[in-house]
N, C-alpha and C positions, 0 to 999 in steps of 0.2 A: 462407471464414471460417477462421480460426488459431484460433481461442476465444481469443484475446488480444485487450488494449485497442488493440492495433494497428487492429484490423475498423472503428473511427472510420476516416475518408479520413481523412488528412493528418496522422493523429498517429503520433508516432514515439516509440521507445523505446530509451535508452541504459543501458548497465549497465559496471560494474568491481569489481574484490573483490580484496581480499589475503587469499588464506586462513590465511597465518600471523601475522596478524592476526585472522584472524575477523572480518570487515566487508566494508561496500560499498556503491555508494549507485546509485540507480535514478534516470535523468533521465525525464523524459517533457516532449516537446516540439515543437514543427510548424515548417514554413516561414511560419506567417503567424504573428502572435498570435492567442490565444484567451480567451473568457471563461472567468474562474475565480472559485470559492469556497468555502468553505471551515465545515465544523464540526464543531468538537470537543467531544467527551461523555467524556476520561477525566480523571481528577483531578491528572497528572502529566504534561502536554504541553510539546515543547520544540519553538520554531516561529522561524521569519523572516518577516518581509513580510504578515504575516496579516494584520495589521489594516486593511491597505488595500484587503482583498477583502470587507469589506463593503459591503452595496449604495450608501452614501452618500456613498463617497469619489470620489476625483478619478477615478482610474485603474481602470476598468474588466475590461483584459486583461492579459494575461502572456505570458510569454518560453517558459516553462519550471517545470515544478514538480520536485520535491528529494525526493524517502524517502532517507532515508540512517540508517547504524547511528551508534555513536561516540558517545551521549548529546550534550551541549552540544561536545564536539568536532567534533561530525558539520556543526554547522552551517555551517562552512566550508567545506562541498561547494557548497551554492549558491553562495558566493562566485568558486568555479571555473570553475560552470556562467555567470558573469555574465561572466566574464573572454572564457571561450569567444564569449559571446554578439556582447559589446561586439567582437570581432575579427571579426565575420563581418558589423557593422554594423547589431548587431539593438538593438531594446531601442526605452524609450519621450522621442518627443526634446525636448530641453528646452534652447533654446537652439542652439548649436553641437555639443551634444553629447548622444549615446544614450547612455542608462541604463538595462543591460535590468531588467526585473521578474521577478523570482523569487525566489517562496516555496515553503519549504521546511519540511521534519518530521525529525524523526530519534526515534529507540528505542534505548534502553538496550541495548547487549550487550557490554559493559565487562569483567564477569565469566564470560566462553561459554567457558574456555580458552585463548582465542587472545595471542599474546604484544603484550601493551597500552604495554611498556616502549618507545616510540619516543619518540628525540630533536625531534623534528619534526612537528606535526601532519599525520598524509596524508591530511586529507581532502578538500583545496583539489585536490590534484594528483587524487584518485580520482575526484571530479566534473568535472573536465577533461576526464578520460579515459573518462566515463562518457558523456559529452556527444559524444565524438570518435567513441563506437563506434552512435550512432544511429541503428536502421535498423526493419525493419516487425518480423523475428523478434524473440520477448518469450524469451528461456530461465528456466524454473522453477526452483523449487526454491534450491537453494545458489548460488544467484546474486545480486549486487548487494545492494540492501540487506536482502534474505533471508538472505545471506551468515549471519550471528551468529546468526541467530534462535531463540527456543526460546520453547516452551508448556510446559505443566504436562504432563512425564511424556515428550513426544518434543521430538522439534528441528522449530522451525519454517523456513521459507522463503519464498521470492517466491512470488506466486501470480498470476493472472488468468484470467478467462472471460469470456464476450461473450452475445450473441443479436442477431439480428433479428425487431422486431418484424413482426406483419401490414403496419402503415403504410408497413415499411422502413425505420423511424427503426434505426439500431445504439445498443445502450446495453454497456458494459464495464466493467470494472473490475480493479486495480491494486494488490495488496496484500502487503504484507511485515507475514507475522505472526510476532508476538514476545507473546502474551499472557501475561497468568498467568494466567488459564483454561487449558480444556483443548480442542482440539479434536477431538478423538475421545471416546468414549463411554467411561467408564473404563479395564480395562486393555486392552479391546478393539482390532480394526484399522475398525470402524465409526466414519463419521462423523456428527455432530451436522446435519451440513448436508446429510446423506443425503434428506432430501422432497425437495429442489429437483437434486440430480444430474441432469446430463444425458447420457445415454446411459449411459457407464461412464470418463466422465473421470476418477475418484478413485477408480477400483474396484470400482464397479457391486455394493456390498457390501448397503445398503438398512442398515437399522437393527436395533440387535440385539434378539432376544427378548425382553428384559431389560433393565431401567435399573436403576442404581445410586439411593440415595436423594437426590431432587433436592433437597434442603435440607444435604446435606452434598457443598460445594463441592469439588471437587479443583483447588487451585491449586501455583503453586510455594511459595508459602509453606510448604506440608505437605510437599512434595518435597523443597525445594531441599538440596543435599547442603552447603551454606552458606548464611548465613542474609543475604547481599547479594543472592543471586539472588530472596528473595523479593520486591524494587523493580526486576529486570532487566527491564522489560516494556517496553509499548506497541504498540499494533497501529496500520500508520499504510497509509493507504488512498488511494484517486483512483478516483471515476466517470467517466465522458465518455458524452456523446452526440455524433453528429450533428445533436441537433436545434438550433434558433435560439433559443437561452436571453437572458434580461437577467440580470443578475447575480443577481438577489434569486430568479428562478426557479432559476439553478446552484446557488443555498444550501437551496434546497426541496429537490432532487435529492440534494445531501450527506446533509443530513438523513435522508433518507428511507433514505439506502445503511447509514446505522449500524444499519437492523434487519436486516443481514445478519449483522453481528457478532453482534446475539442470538440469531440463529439459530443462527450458525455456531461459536461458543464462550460455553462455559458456565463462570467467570460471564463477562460482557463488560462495561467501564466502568467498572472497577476505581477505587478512589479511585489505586490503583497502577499503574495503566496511564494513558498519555498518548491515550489512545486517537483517531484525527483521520480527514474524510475530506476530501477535495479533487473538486471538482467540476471537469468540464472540459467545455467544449460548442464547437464549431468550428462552429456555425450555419450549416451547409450546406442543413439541409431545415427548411422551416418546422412547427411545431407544424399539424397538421389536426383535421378532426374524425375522433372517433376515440380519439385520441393525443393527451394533453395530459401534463402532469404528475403527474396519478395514474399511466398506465399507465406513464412513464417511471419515477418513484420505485418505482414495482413491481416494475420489472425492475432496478434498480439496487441493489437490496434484495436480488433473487434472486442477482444476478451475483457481489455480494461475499462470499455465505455459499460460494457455488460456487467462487472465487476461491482466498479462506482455505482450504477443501480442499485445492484442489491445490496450494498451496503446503505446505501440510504435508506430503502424501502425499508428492511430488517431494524432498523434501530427499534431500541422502547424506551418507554418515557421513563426520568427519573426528575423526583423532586429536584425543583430549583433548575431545570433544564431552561435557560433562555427563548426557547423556542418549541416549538411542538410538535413530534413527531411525522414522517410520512404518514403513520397508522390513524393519526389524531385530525388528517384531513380531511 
């Protein structure tokens, strides 16, 4: 096991970043299609192809799902990742011709420092390239569409963690955090998702003596050393199982991963955060007894708070970063 959402068989993970930009975008995607879907709980979401991963629609599966930075710029990463797709003869066929399917997320990191003054949107070519470098290693932290990331008080990043359960089903998860919560416990190096650690993956810190008052929120709002970074947000997310999902089960599973975000940062669902998770299921092992969708949404819920850590913990500093590292605590 990597503690990556790689631990699903078959899925694969692509990544690219321009750091003098300050962005980047994360593919996630297999040699077959897979079932996807999809829900969002924050009041600011910027999405592609979503609406077709409701359980009623035609198209059931996917190419490829899209976390990318770059706000509504960003969404022309999936367009990259379709180009890629459409050349390798993937996608859903209609007629004479494949049309891959891929939907896509992006978060705000517009104002991170990084220099945004380009002639030319890059985010077509970064998802190209993100698509080109897809293999089982996930790299953390300041990578991909973690690249820009920040929380309230440090910088965030890509994150992800895995399990297997008893039945053997694997459940993972996928996550580039940008909130305006905070994910560490005030000005502490303790994390909020500290109950569900496993072993000492973000530090093996536990929770501090001490909490700050839970009704006064630490966001970037109260932070931000300018007042656009208090809208710089979005935490945008992906489950997967191996198990044999229908679509309307993969959207149970989403569901269920967004109480990792309340775990794992404080506050989470921001009317300011676009907040999303994406479900992904490659239906290799059937659902048993046992193992249904409780204990899947259970661990799918653990995995993203654990996730969100280590994307936080993992980041490193780059010039002109608004704020300072977990490492830099």
């Amino acid at each position: 096991m990597r503690n990556t959402i790689t631990d699903v068989e078959g899925l694969l993970v692509g990544q690219a970043q321009d750091l003098s930009v300050k962005t980047g975008v994360t593919v996630l995607t297999a040699e077959a299609p897979f079932t996807a879907a999809v829900h969002v709980m924050g009041g600011a979401p910027g999405t592609r192809e979503t609406d077709l991963l409701a359980p009623d629609k035609t198209v059931q599966q996917v190419d490829a799902l899209v976390l990318s930075g770059g706000s509504a710029f960003g969404l022309d990463a999936a367009g990259g990742v379709a180009d890629a797709l459409r050349r390798d003869g993937r996608g859903f066929q209609a007629g004479p011709v494949r049309v891959p399917i891929v939907p896509g997320a992006i978060l705000f990191d517009l104002v991170n420092g990084g220099d945004k003054d380009w002639d030319e949107n890059p985010y077509k070519a970064l998802g190209q390239a993100a698509y080109a470098a897809r293999g089982q290693d996930v790299a953390l932290g300041t990578e991909g569409a973690g690249t820009g990331c920040v929380t309230a008080g440090i910088m965030g990043g890509l994150g992800s963690a895995s399990v297997r359960l008893p039945s053997g089903h694997v459940v993972a998860a996928l996550v580039a955090v940008n909130a305006l919560g905070a994910a560490h416990v005030g000005g502490t190096r303790h994390f909020w998702a500290a109950p569900w650690e496993m072993g000492e993956e973000f530090g093996g810190l536990g929770l501090p003596s001490q909490f700050p008052d839970p009704h006064t929120a630490v966001t970037k709002a109260g932070l931000a050393r300018e007042a656009a970074n208090a809208r710089a947000n979005t935490t945008i997310g992906i489950v997967a199982t191996d198990a044999d999902l229908t679509q309307a089960q993969a959207k149970r599973l989403a569901t269920a991963a967004h109480d990792g975000y309340a775990r794992a940062l404080v506050p989470s669902h921001a009317p300011e955060d676009g907040d999303l998770i994406f479900a992904a299921a490659t239906g290799a092992k059937p659902l048993g007894e046992g193992t249904g969708l409780l204990e899947l949404g259970h661990a799918a819920a653990i995995c993203m708070a654990r996730a969100i850590a280590r994307g936080v913990q993992t980041a490193r500093p780059l010039p002109g970063n608004p704020f300072p590292c977990w490492s830099d605590l």
